[in-house]
C-alpha positions in Angstrom: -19.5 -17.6 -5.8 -18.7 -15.3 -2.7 -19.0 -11.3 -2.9 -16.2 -8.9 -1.7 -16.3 -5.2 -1.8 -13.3 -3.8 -3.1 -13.0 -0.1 -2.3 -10.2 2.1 -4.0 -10.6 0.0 -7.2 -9.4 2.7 -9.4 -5.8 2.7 -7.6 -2.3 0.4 -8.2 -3.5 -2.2 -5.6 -7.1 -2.1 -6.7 -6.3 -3.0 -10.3 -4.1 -5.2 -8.8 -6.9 -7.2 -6.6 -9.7 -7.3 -9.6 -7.1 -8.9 -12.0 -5.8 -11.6 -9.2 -9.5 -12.2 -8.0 -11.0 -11.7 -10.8 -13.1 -15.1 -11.8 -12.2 -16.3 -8.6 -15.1 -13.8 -6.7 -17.8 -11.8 -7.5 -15.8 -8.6 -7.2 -18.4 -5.4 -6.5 -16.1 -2.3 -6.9 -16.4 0.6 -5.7 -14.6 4.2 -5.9 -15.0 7.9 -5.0 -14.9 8.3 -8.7 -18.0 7.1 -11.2 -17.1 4.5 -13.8 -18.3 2.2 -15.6 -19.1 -0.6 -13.3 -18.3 1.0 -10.9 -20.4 1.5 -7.4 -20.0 5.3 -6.2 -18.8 4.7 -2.5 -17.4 7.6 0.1 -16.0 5.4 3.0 -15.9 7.9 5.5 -19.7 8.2 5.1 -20.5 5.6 7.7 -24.3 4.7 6.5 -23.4 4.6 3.1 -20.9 2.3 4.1 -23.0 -0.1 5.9 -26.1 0.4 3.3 -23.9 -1.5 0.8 -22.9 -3.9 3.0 -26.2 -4.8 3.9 -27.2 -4.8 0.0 -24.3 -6.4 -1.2 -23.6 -8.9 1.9 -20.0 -9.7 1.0 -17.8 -12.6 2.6 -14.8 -10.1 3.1 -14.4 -6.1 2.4 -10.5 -5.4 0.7 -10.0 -1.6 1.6 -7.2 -0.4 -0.9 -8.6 3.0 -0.4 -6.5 5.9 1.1 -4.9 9.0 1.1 -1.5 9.0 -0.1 -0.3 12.4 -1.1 2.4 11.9 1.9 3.3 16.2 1.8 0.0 17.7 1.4 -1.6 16.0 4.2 0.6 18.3 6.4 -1.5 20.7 6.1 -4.7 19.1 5.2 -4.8 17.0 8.2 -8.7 16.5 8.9 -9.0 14.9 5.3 -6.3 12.3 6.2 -8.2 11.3 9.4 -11.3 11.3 7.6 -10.2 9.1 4.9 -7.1 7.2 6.7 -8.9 6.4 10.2 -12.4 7.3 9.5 -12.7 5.3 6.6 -11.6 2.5 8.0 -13.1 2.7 11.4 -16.2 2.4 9.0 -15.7 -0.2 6.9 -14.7 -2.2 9.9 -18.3 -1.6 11.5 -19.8 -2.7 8.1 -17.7 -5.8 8.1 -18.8 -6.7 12.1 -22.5 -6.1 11.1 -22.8 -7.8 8.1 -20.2 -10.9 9.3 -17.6 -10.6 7.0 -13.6 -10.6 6.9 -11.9 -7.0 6.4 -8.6 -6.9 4.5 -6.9 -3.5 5.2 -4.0 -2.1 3.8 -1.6 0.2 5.9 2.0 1.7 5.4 5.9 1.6 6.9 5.2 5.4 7.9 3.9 4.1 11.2 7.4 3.5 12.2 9.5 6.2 12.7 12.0 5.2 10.5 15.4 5.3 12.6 15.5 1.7 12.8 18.6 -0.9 12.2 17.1 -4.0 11.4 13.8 -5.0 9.9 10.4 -4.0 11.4 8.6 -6.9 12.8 4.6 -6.7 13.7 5.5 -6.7 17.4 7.8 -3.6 16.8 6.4 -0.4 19.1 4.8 2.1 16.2 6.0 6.1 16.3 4.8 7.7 13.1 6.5 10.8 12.6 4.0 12.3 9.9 0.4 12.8 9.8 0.6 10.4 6.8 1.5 7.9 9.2 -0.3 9.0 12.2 -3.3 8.8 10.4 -2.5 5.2 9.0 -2.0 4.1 12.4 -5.5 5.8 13.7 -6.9 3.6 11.1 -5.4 0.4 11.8 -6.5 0.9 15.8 -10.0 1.5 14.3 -9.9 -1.8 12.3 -8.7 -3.9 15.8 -11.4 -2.1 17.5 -14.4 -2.4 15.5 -13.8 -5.4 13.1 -14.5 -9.2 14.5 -12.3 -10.5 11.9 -9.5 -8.7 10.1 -6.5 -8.4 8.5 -4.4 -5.5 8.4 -1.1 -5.9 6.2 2.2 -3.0 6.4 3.6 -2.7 2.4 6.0 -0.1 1.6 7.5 1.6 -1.9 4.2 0.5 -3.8 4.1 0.1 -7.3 1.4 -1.3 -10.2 -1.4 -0.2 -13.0 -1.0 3.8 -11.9 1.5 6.5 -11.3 4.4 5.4 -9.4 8.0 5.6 -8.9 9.1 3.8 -11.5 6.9 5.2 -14.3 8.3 8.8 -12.8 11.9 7.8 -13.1 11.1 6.2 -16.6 9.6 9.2 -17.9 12.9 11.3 -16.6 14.5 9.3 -18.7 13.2 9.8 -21.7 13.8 14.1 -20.9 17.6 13.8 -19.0 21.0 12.7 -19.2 21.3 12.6 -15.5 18.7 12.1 -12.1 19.3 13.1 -8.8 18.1 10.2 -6.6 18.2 9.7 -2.7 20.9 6.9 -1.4 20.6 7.4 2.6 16.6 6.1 2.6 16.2 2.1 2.8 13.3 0.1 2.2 11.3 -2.6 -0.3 10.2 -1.8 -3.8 6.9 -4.1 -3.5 4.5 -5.3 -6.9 1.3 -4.6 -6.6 0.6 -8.2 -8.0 2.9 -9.5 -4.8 0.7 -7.6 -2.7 -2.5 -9.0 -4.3 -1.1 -12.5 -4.1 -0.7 -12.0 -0.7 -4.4 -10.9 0.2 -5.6 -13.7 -2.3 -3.8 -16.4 0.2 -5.1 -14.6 3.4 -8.6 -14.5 2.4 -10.1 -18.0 3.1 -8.3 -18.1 6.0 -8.7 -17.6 10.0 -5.3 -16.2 10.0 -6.4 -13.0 11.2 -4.0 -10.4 13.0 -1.2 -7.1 11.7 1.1 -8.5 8.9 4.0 -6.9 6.9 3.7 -7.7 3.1 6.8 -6.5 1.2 9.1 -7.8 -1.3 12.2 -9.8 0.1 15.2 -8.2 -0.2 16.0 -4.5 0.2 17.8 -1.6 -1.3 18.0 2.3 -1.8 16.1 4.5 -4.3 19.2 5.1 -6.0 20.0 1.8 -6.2 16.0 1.1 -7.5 16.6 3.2 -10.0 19.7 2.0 -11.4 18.2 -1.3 -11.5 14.9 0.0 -13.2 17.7 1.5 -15.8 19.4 -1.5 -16.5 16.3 -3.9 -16.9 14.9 -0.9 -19.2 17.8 -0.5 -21.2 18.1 3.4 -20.2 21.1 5.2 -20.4 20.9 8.0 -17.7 22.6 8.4 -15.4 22.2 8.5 -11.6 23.7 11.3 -9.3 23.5 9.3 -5.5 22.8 11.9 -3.4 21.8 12.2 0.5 18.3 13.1 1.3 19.7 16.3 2.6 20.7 17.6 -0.5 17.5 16.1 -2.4 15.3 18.2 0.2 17.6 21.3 -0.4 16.5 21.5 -3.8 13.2 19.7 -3.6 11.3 21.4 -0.7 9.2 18.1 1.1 6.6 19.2 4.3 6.6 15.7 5.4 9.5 13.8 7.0 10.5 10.3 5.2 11.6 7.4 6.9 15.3 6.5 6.4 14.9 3.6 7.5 11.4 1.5 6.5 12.4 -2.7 5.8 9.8 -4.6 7.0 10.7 -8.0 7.7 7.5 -10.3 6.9 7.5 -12.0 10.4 4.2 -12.8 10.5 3.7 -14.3 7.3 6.9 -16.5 7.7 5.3 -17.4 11.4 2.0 -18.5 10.8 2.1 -19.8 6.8 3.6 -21.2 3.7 3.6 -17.7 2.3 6.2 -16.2 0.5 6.7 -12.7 -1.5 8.9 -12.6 -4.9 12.5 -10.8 -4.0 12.2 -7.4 -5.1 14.6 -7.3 -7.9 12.2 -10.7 -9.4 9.2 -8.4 -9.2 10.7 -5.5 -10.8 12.0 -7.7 -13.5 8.1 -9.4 -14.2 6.5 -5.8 -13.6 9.3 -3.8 -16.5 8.8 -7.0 -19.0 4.7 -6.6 -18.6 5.2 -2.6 -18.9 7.5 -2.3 -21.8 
């Protein structure tokens, strides 16, 4: 059975990857946290890195690692390199050296976010935030240094961890009424979709940038009305403009207004095709509840 190293295994899409793989590989995790079988791994440590790649000698490396706190790394911006670009600058030498595929996992914020249509891979990149800037840093690195990757764009994440949903589900259970953002458009995208989507890539030579989203699109407002309805809550939600959010919800870091992705690639060069959002949402609430 082929190895792959799975880094960030304790997060949404990490969980994610070890129950879709699971049987399938030999799954070595590893974490910046210690668990039970669990290998202790700091990716922007670049001979630790390729110490366990030459131990382990995986087929492919899945790097769902990453720093994601979108408003603190405004001021904490040597971290982000470190673990956005660093990191995978790093794992893509390990990969090169030891001969196997890299999976990497990178964001929407590498668009600015004024857009009116769908992204597409051959899009020009203009992250606005050090979120994204960093993201993008890392992506370069992974074209750079890795013979054989692939580096997928997902968006408005959710899965086994803290998340949106869980947030606006827990509101629920405290208010009457949320205040939720109706000006910022994007992809509410399952973890399991995502993890689907890296299970097809992998035995392929389909290398290259994808964007790996839900189909379909919508408004956090709108998301949450339709995580309401599916959940049987009763609460209300107060559509307001991101403008008004920000008034009373000081953010550092700019948002995109605009993020769809449109999975060009995918729908290019494969057979592959992601649940519509409101599907996933649907599967994800019936699992959670």
């Amino acid at each position: 059975m082929e190895t792959i190293i799975v880094t960030g295994c304790n997060g949404q899409l990490g969980r994610a990857i070890n129950k879709e793989l699971n049987g399938k590989y030999e799954l070595v995790n590893t974490d910046v946290f210690q668990g039970e079988g669990i290998t202790p791994l700091d990716i922007t440590n670049v001979d630790a890195v390729v110490e366990l790649a030459r131990k382990v000698k995986p087929s492919a490396i899945i790097n769902c690692a990453a720093y994601t706190a979108v408003d603190k790394q405004e001021s904490d911006v040597d971290l982000s390199y470190k673990i956005n670009a660093i990191g995978p600058r790093n794992l893509a030498i390990a990969s090169t050296e030891v001969g196997a595929k890299l999976v990497h996992v990178s964001t929407d914020y590498v668009f600015e976010g004024n857009g009116t249509r769908p992204y597409v891979e051959f899009d020009k990149t203009n992250p606005v935030s050090v979120y994204g800037k960093t993201k993008l840093a890392g992506e370069e690195f992974v074209k750079q240094f890795a013979k054989e990757s692939f580096i997928i764009r997902t968006a408005w994440l959710y899965g086994d961890g803290k998340n949106f949903v869980k947030t606006m589900l827990s509101l629920s259970e405290k208010y009457d009424e949320v205040s939720v953002v109706k000006d910022q458009l994007g992809t509410p995208t399952s973890t399991t979709e995502l993890a689907k989507a890296i299970h097809y890539l992998l035995p392929t030579q389909n290398y290259g940038t994808f964007h790996g989203t839900c189909e379909g699109d919508t408004n956090w407002a709108d998301f949450t009305e339709e995580i309401f309805r599916i959940a049987g809550k009763k609460t209300k939600v107060n559509h307001v403009t991101t403008q008004e959010y920000v008034a009373k919800n000081p953010q550092s870091a700019p948002r995109p207004a605009y993020s769809i992705l449109e999975n060009y690639m995918f729908k290019l060069t494969s057979d592959f095709m992601f649940a519509d959002w409101h599907d996933a949402i649907e599967q994800y609430l019936k699992e959670l509840l």
